[in-house]
C-alpha positions as CSV (number, residue, x, y, z in Angstrom):
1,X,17.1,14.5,31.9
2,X,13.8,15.6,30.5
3,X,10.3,14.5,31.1
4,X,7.9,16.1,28.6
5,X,5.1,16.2,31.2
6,X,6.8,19.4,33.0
7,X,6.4,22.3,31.5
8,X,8.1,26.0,31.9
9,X,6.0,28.1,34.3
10,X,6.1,31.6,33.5
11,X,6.3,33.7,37.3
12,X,7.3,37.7,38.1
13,X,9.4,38.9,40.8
14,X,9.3,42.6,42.2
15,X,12.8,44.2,43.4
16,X,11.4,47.3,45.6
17,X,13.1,49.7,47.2
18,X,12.5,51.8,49.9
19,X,14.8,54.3,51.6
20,X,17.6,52.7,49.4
21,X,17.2,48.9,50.5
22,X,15.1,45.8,48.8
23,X,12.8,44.2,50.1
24,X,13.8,40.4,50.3
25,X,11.3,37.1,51.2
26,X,12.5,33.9,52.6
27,X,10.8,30.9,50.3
28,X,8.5,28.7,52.2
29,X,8.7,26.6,49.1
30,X,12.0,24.8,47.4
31,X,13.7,26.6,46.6
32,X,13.5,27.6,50.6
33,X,16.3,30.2,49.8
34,X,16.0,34.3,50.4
35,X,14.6,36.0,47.3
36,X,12.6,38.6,45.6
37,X,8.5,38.4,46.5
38,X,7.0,37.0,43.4
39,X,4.9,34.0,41.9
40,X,3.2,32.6,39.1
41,X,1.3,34.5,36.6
42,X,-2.3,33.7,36.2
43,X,-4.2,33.5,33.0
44,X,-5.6,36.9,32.3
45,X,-2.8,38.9,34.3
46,X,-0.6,41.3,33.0
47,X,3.3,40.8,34.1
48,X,3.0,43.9,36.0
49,X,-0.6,42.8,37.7
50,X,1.2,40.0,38.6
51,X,4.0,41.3,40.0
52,X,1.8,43.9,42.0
53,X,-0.7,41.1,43.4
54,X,2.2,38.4,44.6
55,X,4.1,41.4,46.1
56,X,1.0,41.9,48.3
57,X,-0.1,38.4,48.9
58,X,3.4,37.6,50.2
59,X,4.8,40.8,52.0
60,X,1.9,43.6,52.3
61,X,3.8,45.8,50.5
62,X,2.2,48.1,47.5
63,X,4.5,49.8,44.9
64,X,5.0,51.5,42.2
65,X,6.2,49.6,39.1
66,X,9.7,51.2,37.2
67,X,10.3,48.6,34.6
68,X,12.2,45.5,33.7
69,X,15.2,44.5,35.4
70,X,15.8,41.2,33.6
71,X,15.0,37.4,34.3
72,X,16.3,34.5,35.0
73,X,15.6,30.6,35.3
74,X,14.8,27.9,38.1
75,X,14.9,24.4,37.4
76,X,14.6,21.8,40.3
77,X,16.0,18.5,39.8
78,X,15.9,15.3,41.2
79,X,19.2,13.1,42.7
80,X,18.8,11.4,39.4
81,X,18.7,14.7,37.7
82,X,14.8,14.5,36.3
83,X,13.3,17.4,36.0
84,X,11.0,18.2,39.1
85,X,9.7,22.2,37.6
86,X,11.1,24.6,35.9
87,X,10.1,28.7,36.5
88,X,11.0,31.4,34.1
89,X,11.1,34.5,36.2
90,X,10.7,37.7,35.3
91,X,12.0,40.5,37.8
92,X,10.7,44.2,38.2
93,X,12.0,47.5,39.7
94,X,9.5,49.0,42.1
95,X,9.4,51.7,44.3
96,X,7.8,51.3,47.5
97,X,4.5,53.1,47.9
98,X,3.1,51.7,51.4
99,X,2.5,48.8,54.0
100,X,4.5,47.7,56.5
101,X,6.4,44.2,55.1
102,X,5.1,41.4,56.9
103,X,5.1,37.0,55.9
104,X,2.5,35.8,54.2
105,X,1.5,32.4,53.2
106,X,4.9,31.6,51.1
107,X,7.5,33.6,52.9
108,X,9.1,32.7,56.4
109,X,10.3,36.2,56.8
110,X,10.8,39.3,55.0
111,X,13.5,41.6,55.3
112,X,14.4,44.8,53.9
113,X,18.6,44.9,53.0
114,X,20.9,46.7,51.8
115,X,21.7,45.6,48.4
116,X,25.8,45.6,49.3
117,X,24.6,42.6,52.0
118,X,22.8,40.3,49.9
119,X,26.3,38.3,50.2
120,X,25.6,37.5,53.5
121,X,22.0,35.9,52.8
122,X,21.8,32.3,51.0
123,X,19.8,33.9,47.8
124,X,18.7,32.7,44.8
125,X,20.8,31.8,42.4
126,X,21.9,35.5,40.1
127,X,19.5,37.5,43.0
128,X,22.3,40.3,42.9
129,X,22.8,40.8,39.5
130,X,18.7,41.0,39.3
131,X,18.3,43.6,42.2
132,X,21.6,45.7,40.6
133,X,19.8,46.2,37.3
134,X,16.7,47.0,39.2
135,X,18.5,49.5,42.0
136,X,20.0,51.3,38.4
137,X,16.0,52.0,37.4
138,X,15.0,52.8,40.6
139,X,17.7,55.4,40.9
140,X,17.1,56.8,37.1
């Protein structure tokens, strides 16, 4: 069902790697689920300067930006099936540049994995297939 007061929410994820794992977050928020650090844009950000400042707000971490590695949706739903939010994501590759990872205000705990285990983690819904395309540019 659709209520035309919500509106899509346009947010950036960063995929960075560091001595060939990725750096995952546990959501403090719904959905409270293991995923890439990222957040809203703000007005007057670029994707990238996005990307950059939620990576360090939430984990510590400073990178270096690769490129895109592709995007995908989150809508959250009442029982009733009305739409609560809905975030378009879009995920980056980064290399890891310095900081030691650490929680910050939106992430229980932060991880770095191999990519091979994200299976065993309860992720985000297509978090592998995001952090395979980013692994290829990180590797290129």
């Amino acid at each position: 069902m659709r209520d035309s007061t919500i509106r899509p929410i346009l947010a950036v994820s960063a995929a960075v790697f560091r001595d060939g794992r990725v750096l995952i977050a546990h959501r403090t928020r719904p959905p409270q689920l293991w995923s890439l650090p990222g957040g809203a844009v703000e007005a007057g950000e670029t994707l990238i300067e996005a990307a950059a400042r939620e990576l360090r707000e939430e984990t510590g971490v400073e990178a270096e930006f690769l490129g895109y590695a592709g995007h995908r949706e989150v809508i959250l739903r009442e029982p009733s099936g009305v739409v609560t939010a809905h975030y378009v994501v879009l995920a980056f590759a980064a290399r890891w540049r310095a900081g030691e990872a650490k929680p910050g205000p939106e992430a229980l705990e932060v991880r770095w994995v191999e990519p091979d285990a994200l299976g065993s983690y309860e992720t985000t819904e297509g978090l592998a297939g995001i952090v395979a395309a980013a692994r290829r540019l990180a590797q290129a």
